[in-house]
N, CA, C and O atoms as a MOPAC input file, in Angstrom:
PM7 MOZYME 1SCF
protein

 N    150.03500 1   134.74300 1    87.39100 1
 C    150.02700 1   135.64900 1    88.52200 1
 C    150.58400 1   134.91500 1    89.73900 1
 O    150.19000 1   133.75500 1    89.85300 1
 N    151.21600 1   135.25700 1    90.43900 1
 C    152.15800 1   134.85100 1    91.26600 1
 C    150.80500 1   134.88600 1    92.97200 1
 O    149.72300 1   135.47300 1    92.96800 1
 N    151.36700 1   134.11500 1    94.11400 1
 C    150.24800 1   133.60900 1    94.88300 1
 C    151.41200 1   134.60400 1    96.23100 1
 O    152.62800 1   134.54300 1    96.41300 1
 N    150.31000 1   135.44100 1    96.93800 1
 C    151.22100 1   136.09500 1    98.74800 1
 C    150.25400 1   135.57000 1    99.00400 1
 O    149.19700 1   135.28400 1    98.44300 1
 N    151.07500 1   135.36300 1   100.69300 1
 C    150.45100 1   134.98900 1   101.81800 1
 C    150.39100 1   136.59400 1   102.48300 1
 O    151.23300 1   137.49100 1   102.51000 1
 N    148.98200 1   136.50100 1   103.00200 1
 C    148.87200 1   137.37400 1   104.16300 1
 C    148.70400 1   137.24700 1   105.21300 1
 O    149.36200 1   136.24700 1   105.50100 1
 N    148.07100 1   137.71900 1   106.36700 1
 C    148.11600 1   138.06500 1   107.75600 1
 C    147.28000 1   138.75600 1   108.38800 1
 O    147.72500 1   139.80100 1   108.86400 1
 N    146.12700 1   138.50700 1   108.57000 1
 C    145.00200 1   139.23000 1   109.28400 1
 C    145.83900 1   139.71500 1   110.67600 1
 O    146.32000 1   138.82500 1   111.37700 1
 N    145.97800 1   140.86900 1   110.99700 1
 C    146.06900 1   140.85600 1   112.42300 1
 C    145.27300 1   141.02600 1   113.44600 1
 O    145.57600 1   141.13200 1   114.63400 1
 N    143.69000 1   141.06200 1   112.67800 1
 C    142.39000 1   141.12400 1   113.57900 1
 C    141.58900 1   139.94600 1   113.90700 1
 O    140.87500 1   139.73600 1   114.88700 1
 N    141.90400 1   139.07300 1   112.68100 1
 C    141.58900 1   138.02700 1   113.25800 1
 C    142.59700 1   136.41900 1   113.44000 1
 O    142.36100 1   135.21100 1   113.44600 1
 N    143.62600 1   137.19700 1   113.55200 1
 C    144.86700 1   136.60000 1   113.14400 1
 C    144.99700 1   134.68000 1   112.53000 1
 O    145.47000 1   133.66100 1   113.03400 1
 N    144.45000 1   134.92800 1   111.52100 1
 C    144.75100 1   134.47300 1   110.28700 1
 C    145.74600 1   134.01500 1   108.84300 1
 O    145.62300 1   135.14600 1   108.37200 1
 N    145.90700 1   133.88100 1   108.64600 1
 C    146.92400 1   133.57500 1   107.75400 1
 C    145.94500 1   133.13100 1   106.33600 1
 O    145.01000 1   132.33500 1   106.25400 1
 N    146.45200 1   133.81600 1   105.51800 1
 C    145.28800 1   133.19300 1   103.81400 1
 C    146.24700 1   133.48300 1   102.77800 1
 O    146.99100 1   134.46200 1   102.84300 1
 N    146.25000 1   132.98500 1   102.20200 1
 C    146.48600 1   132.93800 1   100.30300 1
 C    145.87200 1   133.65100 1    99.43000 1
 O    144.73400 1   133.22100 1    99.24300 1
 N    146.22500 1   134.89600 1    98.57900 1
 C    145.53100 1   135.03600 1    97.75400 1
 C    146.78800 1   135.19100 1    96.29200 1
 O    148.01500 1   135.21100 1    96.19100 1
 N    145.58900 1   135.27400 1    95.34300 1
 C    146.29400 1   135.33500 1    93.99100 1
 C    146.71900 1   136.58500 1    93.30000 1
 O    145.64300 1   137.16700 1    93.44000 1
 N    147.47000 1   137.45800 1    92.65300 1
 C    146.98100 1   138.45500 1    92.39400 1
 C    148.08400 1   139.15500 1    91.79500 1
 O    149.14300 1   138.59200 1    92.07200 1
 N    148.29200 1   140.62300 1    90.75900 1
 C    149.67000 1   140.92400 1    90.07100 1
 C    149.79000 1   141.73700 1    91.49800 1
 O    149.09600 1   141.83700 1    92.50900 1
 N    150.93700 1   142.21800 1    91.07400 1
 C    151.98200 1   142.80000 1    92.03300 1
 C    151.50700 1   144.16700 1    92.37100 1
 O    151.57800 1   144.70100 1    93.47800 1
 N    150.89600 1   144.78300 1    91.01600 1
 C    149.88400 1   146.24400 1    91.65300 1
 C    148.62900 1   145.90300 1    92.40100 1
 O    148.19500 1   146.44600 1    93.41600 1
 N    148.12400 1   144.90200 1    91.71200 1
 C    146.61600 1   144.65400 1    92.96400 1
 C    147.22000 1   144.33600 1    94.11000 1
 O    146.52900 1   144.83900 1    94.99700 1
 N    148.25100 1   143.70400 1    94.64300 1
 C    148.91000 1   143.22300 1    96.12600 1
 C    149.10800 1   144.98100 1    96.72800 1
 O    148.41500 1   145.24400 1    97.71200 1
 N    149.64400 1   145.67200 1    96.39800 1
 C    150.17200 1   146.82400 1    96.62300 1
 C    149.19800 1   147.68700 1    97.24800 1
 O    149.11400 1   148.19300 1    98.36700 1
 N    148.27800 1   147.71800 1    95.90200 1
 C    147.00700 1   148.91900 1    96.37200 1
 C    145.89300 1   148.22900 1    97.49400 1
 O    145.16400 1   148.94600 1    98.17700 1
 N    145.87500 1   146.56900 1    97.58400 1
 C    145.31700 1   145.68500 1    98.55800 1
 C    145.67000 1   146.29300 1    99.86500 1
 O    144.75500 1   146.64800 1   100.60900 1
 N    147.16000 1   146.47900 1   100.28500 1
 C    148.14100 1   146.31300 1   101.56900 1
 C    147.70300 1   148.01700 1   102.17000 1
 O    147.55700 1   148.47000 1   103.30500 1
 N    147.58800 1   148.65900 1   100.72100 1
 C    147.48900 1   150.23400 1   101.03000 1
 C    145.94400 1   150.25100 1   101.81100 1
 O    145.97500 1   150.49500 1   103.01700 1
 N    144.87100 1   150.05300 1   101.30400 1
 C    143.88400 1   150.02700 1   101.73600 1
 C    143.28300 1   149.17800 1   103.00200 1
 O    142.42500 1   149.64000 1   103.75400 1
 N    143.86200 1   147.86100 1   103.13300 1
 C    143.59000 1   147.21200 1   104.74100 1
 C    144.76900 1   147.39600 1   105.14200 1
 O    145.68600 1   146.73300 1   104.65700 1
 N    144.95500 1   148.19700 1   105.96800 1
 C    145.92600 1   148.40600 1   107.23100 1
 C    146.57000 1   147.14200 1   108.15300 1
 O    147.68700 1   146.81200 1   108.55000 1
 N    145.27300 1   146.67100 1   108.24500 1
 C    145.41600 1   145.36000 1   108.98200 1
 C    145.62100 1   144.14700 1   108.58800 1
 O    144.89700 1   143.19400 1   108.87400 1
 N    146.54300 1   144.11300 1   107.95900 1
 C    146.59600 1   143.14500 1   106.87300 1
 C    148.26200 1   143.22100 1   105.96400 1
 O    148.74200 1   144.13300 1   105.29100 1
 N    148.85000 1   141.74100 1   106.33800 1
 C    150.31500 1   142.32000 1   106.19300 1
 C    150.37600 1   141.14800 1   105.84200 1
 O    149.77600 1   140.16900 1   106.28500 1
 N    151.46900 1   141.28400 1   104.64100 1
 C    151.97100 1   140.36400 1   103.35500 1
 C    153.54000 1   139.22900 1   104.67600 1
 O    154.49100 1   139.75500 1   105.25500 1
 N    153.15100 1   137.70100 1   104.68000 1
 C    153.60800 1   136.70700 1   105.01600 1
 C    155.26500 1   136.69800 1   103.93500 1
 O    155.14000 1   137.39200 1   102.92500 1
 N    156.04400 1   136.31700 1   104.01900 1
 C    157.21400 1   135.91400 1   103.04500 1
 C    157.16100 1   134.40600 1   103.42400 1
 O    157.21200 1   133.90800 1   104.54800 1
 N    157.04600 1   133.80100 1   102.21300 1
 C    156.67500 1   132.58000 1   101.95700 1
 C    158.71100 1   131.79000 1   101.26700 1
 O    159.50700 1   132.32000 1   100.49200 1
 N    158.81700 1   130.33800 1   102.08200 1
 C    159.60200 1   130.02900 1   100.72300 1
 C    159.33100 1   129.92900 1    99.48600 1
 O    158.18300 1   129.52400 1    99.30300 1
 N    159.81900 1   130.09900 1    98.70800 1
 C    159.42300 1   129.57800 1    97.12800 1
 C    159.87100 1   128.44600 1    96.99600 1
 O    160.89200 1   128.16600 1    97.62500 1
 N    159.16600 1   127.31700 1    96.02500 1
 C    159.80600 1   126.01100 1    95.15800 1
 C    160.48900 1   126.14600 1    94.43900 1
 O    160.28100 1   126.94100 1    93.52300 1
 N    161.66600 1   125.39500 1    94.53800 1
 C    162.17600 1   125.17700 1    93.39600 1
 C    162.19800 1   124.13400 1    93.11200 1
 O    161.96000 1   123.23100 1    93.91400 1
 N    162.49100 1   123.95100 1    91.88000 1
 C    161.90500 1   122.32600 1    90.98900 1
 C    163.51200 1   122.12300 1    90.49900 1
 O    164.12100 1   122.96800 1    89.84300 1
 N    163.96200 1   121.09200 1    90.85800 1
 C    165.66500 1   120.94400 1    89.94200 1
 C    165.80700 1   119.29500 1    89.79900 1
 O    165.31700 1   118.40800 1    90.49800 1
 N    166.37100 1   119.24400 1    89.02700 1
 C    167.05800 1   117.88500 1    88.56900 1
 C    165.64000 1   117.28200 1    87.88600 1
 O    165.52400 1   116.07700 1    88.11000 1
 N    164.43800 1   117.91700 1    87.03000 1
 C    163.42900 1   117.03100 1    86.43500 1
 C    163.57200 1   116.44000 1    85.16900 1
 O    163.49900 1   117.17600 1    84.18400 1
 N    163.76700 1   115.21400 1    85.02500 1
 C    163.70400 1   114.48200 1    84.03700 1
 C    162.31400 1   114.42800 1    83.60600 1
 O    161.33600 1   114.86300 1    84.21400 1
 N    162.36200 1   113.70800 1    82.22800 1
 C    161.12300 1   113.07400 1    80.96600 1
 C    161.07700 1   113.46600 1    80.02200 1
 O    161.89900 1   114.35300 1    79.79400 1
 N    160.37300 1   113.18000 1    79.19000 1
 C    160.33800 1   112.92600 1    78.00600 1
 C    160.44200 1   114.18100 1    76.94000 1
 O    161.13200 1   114.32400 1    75.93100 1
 N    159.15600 1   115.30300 1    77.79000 1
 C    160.00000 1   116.90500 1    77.14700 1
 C    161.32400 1   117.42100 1    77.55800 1
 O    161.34100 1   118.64500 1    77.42900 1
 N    162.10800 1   117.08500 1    77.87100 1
 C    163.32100 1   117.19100 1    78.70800 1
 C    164.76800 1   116.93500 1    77.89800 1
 O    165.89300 1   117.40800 1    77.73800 1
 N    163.81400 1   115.73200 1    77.47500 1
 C    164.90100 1   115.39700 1    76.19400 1
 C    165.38200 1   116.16100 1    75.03600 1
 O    164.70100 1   117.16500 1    74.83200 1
 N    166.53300 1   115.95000 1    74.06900 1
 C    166.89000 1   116.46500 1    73.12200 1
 C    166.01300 1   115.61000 1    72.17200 1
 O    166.04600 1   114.37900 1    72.14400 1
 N    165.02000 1   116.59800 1    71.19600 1
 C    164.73100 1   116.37200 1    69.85300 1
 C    165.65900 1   115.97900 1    68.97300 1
 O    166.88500 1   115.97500 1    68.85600 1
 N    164.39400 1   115.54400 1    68.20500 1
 C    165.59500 1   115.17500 1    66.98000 1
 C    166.32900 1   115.85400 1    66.20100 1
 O    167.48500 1   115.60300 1    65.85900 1
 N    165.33900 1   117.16800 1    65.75600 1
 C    166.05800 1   118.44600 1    65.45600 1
 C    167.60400 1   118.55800 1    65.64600 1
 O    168.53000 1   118.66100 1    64.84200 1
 N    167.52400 1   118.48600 1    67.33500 1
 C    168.47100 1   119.22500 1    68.15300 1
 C    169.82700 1   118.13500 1    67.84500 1
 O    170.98700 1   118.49600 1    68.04100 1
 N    169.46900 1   116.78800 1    67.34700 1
 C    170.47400 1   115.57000 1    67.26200 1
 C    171.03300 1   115.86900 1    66.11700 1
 O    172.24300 1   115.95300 1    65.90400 1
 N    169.92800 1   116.08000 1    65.16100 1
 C    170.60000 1   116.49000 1    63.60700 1
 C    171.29900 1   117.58300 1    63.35600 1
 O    171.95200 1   117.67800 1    62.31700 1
 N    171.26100 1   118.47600 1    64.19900 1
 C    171.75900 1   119.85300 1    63.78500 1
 C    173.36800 1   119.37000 1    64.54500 1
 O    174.35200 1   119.71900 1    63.89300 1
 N    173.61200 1   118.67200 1    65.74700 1
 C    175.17500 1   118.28500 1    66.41600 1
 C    175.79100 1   117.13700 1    65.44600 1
 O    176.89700 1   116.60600 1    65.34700 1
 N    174.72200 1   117.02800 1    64.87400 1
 C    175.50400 1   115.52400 1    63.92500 1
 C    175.80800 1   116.15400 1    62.82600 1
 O    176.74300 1   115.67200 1    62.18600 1
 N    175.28000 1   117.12200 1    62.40000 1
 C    176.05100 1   117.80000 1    61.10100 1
 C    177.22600 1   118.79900 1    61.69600 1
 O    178.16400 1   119.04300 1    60.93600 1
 N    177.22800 1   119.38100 1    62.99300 1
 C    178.10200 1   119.70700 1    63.15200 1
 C    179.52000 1   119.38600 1    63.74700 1
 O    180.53800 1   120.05000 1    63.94300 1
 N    179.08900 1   117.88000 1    63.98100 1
 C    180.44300 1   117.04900 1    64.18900 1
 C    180.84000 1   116.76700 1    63.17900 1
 O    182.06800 1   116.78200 1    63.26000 1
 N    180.35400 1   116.35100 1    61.67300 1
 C    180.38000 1   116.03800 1    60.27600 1
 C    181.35200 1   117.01500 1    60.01300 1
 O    182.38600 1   116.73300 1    59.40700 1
 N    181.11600 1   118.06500 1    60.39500 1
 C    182.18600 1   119.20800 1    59.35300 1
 C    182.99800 1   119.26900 1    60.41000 1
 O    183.77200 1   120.06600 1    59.88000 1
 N    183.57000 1   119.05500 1    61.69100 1
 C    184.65400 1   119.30600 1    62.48500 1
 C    184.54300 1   117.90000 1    63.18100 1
 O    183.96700 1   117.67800 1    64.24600 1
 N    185.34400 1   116.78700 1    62.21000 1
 C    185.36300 1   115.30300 1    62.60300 1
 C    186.56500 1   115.10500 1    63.54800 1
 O    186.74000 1   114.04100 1    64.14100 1
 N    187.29800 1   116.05100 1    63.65400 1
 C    188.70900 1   115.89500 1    64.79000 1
 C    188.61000 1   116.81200 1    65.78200 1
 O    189.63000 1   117.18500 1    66.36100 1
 N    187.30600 1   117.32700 1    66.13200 1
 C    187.50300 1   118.46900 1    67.13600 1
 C    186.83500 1   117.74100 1    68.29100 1
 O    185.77000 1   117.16200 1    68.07600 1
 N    187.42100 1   117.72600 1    69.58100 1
 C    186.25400 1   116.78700 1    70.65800 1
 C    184.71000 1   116.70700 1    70.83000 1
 O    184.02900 1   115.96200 1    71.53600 1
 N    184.34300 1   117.76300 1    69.91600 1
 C    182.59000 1   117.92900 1    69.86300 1
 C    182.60800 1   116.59000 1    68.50200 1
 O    181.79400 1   115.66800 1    68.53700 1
 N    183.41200 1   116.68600 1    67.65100 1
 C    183.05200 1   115.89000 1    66.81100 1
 C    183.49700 1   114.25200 1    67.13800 1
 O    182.90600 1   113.34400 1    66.55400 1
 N    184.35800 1   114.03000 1    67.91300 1
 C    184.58200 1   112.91500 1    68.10000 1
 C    183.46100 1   112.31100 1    69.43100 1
 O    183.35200 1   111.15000 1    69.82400 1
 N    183.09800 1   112.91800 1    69.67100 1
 C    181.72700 1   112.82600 1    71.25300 1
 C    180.87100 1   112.69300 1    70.42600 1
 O    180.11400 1   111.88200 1    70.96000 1
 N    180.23200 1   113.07500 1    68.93000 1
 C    178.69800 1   113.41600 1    68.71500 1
 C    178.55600 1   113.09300 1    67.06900 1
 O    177.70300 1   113.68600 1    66.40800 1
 N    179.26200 1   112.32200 1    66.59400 1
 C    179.32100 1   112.15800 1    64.98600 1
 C    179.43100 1   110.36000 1    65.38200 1
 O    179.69100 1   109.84100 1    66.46800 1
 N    179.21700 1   109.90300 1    64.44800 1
 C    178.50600 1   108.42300 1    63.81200 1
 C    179.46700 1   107.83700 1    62.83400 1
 O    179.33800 1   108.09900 1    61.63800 1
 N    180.33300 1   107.13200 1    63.22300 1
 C    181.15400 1   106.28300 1    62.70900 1
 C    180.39500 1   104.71100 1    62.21900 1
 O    179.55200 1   103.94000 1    62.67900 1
 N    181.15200 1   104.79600 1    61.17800 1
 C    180.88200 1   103.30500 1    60.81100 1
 C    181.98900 1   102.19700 1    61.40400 1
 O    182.75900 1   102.62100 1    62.26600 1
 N    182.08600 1   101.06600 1    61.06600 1
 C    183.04100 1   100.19300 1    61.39400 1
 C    184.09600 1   100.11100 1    61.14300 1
 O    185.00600 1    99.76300 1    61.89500 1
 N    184.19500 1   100.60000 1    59.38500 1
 C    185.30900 1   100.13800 1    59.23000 1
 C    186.55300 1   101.68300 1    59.56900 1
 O    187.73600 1   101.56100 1    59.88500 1
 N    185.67600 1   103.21600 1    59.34100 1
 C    186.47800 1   103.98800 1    60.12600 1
 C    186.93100 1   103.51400 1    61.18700 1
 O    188.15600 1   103.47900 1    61.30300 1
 N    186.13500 1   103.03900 1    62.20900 1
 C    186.71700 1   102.98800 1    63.74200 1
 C    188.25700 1   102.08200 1    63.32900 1
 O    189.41300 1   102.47500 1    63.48500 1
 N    187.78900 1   100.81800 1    62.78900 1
 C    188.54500 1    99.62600 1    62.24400 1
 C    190.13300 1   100.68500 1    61.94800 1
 O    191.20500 1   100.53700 1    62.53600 1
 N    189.80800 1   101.71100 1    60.87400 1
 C    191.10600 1   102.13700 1    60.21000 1
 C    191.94100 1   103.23400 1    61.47900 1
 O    193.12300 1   103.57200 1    61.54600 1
 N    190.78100 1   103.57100 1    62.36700 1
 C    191.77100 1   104.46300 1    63.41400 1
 C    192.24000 1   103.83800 1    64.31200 1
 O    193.05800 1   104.40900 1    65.03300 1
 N    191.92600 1   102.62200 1    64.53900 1
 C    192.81700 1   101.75500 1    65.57300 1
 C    193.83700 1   101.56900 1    64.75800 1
 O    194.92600 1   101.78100 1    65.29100 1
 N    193.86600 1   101.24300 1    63.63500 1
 C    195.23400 1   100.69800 1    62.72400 1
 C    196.55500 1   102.23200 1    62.48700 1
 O    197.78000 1   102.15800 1    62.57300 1
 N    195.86100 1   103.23400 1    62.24100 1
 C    196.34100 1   104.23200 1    62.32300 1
 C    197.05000 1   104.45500 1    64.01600 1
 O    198.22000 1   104.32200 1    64.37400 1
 N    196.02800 1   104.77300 1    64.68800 1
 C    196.64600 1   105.01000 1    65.97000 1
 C    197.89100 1   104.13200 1    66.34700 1
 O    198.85100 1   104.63200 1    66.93400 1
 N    197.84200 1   102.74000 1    65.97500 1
 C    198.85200 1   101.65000 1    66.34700 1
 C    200.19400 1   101.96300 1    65.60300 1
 O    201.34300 1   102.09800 1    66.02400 1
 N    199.76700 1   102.01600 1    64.62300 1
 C    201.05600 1   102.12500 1    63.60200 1
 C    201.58900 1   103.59000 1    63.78900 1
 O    202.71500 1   103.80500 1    63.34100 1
 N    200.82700 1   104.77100 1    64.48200 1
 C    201.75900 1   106.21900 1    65.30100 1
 C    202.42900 1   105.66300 1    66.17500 1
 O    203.64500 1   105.85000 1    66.16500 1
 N    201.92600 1   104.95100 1    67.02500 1
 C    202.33000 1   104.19000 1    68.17600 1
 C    203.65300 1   103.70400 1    68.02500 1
 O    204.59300 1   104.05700 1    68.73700 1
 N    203.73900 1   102.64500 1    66.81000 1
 C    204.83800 1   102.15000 1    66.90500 1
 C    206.14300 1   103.33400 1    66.29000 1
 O    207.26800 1   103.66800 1    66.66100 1
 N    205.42800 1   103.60300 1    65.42300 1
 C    206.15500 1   104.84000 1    64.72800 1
 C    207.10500 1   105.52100 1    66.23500 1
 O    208.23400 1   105.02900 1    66.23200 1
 N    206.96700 1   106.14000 1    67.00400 1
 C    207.16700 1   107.22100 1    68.17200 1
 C    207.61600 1   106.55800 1    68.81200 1
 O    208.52000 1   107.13000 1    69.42200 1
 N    207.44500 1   104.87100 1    69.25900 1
 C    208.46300 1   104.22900 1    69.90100 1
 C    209.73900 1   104.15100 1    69.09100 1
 O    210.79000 1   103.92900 1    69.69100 1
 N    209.73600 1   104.28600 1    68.01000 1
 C    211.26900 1   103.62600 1    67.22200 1
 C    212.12300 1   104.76500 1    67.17900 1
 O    213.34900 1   104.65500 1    67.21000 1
 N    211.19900 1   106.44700 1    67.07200 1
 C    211.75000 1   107.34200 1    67.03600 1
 C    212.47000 1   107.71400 1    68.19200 1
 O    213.41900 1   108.48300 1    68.03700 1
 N    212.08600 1   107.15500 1    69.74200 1
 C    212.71000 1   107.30700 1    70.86700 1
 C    214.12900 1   106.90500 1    71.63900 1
 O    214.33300 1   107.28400 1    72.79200 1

């Protein structure tokens, strides 16, 4: 249930109460004297910790889906190479490399 501020204007006051949105309503209808405050609201942004984090779930399910799309930028950001792949795409990449210079 969400928290208004009100406004005594008899004894001019200011209070807090708790309450749904029809009890506020039929409240305001019945004391006259008595008028709903507009409050800022909080906002909460940028919270880090530990529930915040990605599960493991959530790791396994991007790691199988970099697995099946190993050349797409999701898969090259989020899939698990071993050594000697990395090892063979530097050798690859080099040897395009030279390849495209000779062709020029």
């Amino acid at each position: 249930m969400p928290l208004y501020t009100f406004y005594n204007k008899r004894s001019k006051k200011e209070f807090t109460e708790m309450m749904t949105i029809s009890e506020m309503e039929s409240y305001l209808k019945k004391n006259k004297h008595i008028q709903q405050r507009i409050q800022a609201i909080n906002i909460v942004g940028g919270v880090s910790g530990i529930s915040y984090r990605s599960d493991q779930g959530w790791n396994e399910v991007k790691s199988k889906i970099a697995e099946a799309h190993p050349t797409s930028p999701f898969g090259r950001a989020n899939r698990r190479r071993g050594i000697k792949e990395v090892k063979t795409e530097q050798v690859v990449k080099k040897h395009m490399d030279r390849q495209r210079g000779k062709n020029k």
